[in-house]
VOVOLO-510053 format. One record per residue: residue in three letters; x, y, z of N, C-alpha, C in turn. Coordinates in steps of 0.02 Angstrom, whole numbers, plus 32768, in hexadecimal, padded with zeros to 4 digits. Each point is the difference from the previous one (the first is absolute). Layout:
# VOVOLO-510053
alaXYZXYZXYZ
...
//
This chain:
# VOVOLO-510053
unkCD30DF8CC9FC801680458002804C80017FFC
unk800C80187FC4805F8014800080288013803B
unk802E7FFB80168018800B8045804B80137FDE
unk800680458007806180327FEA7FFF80258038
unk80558008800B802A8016802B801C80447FDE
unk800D8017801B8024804D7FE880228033804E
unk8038802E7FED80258010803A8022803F7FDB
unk801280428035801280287FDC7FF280368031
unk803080427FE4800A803580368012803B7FE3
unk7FD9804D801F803080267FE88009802E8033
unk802C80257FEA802180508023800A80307FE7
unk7FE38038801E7FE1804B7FEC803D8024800D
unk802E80317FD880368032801F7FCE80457FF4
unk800D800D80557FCA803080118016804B7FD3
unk803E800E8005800F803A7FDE804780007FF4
unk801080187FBA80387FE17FD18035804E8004
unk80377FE18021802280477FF47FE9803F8017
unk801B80187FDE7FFC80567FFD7FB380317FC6
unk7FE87FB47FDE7FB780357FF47FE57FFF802A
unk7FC880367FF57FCA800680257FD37FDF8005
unk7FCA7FE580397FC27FC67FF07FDA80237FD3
unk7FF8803D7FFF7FB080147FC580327FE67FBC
unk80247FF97FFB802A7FDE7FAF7FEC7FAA7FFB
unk80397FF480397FF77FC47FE97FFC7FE18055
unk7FC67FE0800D7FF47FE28046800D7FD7800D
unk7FEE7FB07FED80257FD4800B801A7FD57FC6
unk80187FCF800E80317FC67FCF7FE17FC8801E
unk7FDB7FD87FCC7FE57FC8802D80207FC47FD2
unk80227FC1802780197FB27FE77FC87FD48008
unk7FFD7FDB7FC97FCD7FAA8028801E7FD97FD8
unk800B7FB6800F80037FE07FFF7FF07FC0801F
unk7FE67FE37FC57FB47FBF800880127FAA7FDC
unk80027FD380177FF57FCA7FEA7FBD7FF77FFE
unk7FE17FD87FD37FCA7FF17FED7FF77FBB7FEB
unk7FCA7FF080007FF07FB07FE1803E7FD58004
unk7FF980048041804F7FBC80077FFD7FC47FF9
unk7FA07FE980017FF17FAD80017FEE800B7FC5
unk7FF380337FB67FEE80037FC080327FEC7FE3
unk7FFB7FC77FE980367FEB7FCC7FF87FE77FB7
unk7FB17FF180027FE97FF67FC87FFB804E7FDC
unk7FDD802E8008800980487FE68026802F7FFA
unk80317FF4802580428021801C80467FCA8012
unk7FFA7FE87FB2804C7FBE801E804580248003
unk8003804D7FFA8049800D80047FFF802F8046
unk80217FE98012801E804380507FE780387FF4
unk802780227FD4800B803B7FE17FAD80137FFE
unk7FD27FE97FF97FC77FFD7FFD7FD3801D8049
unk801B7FF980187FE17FFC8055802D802B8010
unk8018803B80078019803080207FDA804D7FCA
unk7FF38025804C7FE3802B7FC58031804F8034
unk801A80177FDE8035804480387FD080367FCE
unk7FFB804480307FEB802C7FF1802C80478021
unk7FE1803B7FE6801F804E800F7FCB80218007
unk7FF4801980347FD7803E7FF2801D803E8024
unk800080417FE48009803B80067FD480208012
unk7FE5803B80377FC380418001803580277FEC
unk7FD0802E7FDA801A803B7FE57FC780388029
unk803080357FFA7FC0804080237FD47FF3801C
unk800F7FB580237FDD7FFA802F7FAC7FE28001
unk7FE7800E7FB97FD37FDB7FE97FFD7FC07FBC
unk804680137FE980147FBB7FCD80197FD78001
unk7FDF7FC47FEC801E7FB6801E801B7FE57FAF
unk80557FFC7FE580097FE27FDA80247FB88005
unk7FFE7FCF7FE37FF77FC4801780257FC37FC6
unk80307FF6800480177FCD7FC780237FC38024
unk80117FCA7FE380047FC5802080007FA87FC9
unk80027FDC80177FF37FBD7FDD7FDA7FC58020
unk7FC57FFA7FBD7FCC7FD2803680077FC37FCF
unk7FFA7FC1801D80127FCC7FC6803C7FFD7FCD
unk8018802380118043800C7FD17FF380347FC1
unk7FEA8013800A7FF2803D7FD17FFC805F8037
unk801180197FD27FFD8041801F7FAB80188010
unk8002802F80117FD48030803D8002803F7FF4
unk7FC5801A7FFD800B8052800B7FC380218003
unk7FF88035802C7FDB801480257FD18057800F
unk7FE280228013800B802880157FC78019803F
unk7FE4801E801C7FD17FFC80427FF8805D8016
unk7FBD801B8016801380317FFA7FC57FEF8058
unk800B803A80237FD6800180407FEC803D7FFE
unk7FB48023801D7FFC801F80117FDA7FF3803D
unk7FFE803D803F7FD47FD580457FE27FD67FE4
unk7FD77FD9800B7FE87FB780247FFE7FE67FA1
unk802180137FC27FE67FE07FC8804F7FF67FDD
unk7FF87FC37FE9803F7FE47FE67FD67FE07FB7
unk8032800E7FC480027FF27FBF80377FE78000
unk80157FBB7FE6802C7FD57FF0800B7FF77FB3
unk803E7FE47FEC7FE97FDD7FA980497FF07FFB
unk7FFF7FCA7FE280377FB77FF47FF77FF67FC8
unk80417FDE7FF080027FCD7FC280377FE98008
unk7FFB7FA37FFC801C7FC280077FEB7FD37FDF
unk80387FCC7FF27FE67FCF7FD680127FB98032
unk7FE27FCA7FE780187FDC80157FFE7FB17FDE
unk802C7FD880117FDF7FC57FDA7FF97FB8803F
unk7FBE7FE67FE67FF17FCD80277FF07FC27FC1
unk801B7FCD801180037FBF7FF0802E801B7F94
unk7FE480027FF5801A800C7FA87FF980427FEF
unk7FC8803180097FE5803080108027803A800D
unk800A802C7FDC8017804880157FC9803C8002
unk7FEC8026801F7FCE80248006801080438023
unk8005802B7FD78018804B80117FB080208015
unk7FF6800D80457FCF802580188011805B8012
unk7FC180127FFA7FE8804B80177FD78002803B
unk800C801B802F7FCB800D803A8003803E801B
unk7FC28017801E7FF7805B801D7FD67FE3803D
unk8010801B80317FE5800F80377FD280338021
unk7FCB8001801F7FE6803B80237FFC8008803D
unk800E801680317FF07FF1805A7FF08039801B
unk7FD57FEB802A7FFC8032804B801B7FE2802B
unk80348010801C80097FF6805B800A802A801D
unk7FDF7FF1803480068011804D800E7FE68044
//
C-alpha cells in the first residue's frame, strides 16, 4: 500500500470591509502541500503545492480559482438549504501525462 504525506492550512476573512455580507460573505485562503514522498509522479516541487481562493457571493455562491499540480483551477458552487451543486475544471499532469478534467457535483447535507 503507497504511503504520502501532505500538510496545509487555510483562513476564512469573515467580512471584508465596508460591503455588506448578503454581497460578498467570506474570502477563503488554502494552502496545501501534497505528495511529498511522490517523486516518481510529481518530481518537481512546484508540483506538490496546490493554493486556492474561494469567494461566497450573496451568500449562496461559491466561486473558486487556484493551482493544483501546477496548473490553474477554477470553479464555481452554488448552495441551497441542505443541497450543494459544485463544478470545476483543472488539469493536471502526472508522470508524462497532461490531462485537463471536468467535474460536477451533487450533495445533500445536513
Amino acid at each position: 500500500m503507497p504511503f504520502d504525506v501532505g500538510v496545509g492550512f487555510s483562513y476564512t476573512i469573515p467580512q471584508i470591509t465596508n460591503v455588506s455580507s448578503y454581497f460578498l460573505k467570506n474570502l477563503t485562503f488554502a494552502l496545501d502541500f501534497q505528495d511529498l514522498t511522490n517523486w516518481d509522479d510529481y518530481p518537481d516541487f512546484s508540483q506538490k503545492i496546490r493554493f486556492g481562493l474561494e469567494v461566497t457571493l450573496a451568500q449562496v455562491i461559491n466561486v473558486r480559482a487556484g493551482f493544483y499540480h501546477g496548473a490553474a483551477t477554477f470553479g464555481i458552487g452554488y448552495e441551497f438549504l441542505v443541497f450543494k451543486i459544485d463544478a470545476a475544471y483543472w488539469g493536471e499532469k502526472v508522470g508524462n501525462k497532461k490531462n485537463l478534467n471536468w467535474g460536477m457535483r451533487l450533495a445533500v447535507e445536513f
